[in-house]
Structures are given as C-alpha cells and as structure tokens.
C-alpha positions in Angstrom: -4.7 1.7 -7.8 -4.2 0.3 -4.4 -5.6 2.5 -1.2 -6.5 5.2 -3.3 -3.3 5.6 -4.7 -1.7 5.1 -7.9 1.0 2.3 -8.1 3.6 0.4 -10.4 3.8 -3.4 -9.9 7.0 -5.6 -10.3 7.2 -9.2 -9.9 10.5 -10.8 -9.9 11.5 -14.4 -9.7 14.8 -16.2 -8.4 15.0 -19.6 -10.1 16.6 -22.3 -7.5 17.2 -26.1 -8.5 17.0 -27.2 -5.4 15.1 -25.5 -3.2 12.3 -24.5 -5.6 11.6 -20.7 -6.6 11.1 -17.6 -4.9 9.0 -14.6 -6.4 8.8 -11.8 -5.0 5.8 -9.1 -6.2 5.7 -5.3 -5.0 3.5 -2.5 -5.7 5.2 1.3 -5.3 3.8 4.4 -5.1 5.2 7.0 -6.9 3.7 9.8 -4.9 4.5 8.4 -1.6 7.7 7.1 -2.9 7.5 3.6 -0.7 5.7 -0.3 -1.6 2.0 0.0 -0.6 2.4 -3.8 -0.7 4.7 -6.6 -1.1 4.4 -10.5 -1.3 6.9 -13.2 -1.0 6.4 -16.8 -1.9 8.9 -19.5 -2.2 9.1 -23.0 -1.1 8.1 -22.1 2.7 5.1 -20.2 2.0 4.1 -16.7 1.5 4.2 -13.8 3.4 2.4 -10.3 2.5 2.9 -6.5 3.4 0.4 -4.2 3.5 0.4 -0.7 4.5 -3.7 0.4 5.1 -5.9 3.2 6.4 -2.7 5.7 5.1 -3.9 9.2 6.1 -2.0 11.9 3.9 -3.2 15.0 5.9 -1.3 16.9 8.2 -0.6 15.2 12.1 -2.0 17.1 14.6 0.0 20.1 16.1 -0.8 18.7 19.3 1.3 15.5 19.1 5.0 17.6 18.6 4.3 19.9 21.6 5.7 18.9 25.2 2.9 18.4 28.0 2.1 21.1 29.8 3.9 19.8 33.2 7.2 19.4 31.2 10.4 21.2 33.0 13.6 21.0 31.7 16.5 20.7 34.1 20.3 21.4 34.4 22.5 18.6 36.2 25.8 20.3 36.8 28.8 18.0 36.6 30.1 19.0 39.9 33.2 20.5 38.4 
C-alpha cells in the first residue's frame, strides 16, 4: 500500500563495468494505472518520484466552465 492505494513493486538493475550500476525501483498502481513512485540510483546519486495528496473524487464543475465575462469573437479574413 502506498497513499492509500494498492501497488506492485519492481526493481530492476543494469550491471555496468565501468561506470558502476544503475537500479531502478517503481511502485504501480493497478487502479490508477500509473507509478505512485519511482527511484533511481546509480553512480551519481539517487533521484525519487513521488506522486502525494492524490484526490480520486470528482474536480469541481466550476473549473471546466468559461468566466462569466468570456465573449467569443469572429475575425473575418477580409476576403
């Protein structure tokens, strides 16, 4: 469980000679269908990616209606 949802973890690693390794580690969420988190380590350091405070509710109706002042207008071509 990560943020309240169920997830799958994978961990992979990329054996280098030189350079050293990389491993890459993500956890998916089937019912969101996208990586709640992933980390990536290899010889530069580590970077993670986390998705928080996900909100699964429906958006406001508010936010996908114009303002009230909004006009539409027709620029003729001149033609």
């Amino acid at each position: 469980m990560l943020q309240g949802f169920s997830v799958t973890g994978s961990r992979r690693t990329r054996l280098a000679q030189k350079a050293g390794n990389t491993v890459v580690e993500t956890w998916f969420s089937p019912e969101l269908k996208i990586d709640l988190q992933a980390k990536l380590e290899d010889p530069n350091g580590s970077t993670m990616t986390r998705l928080e405070n996900i909100v699964t509710a429906e958006p406001d109706r508010a936010l996908f209606e114009p303002p009230a002042d909004y006009t539409v207008k027709t620029i003729s071509s001149g033609k």
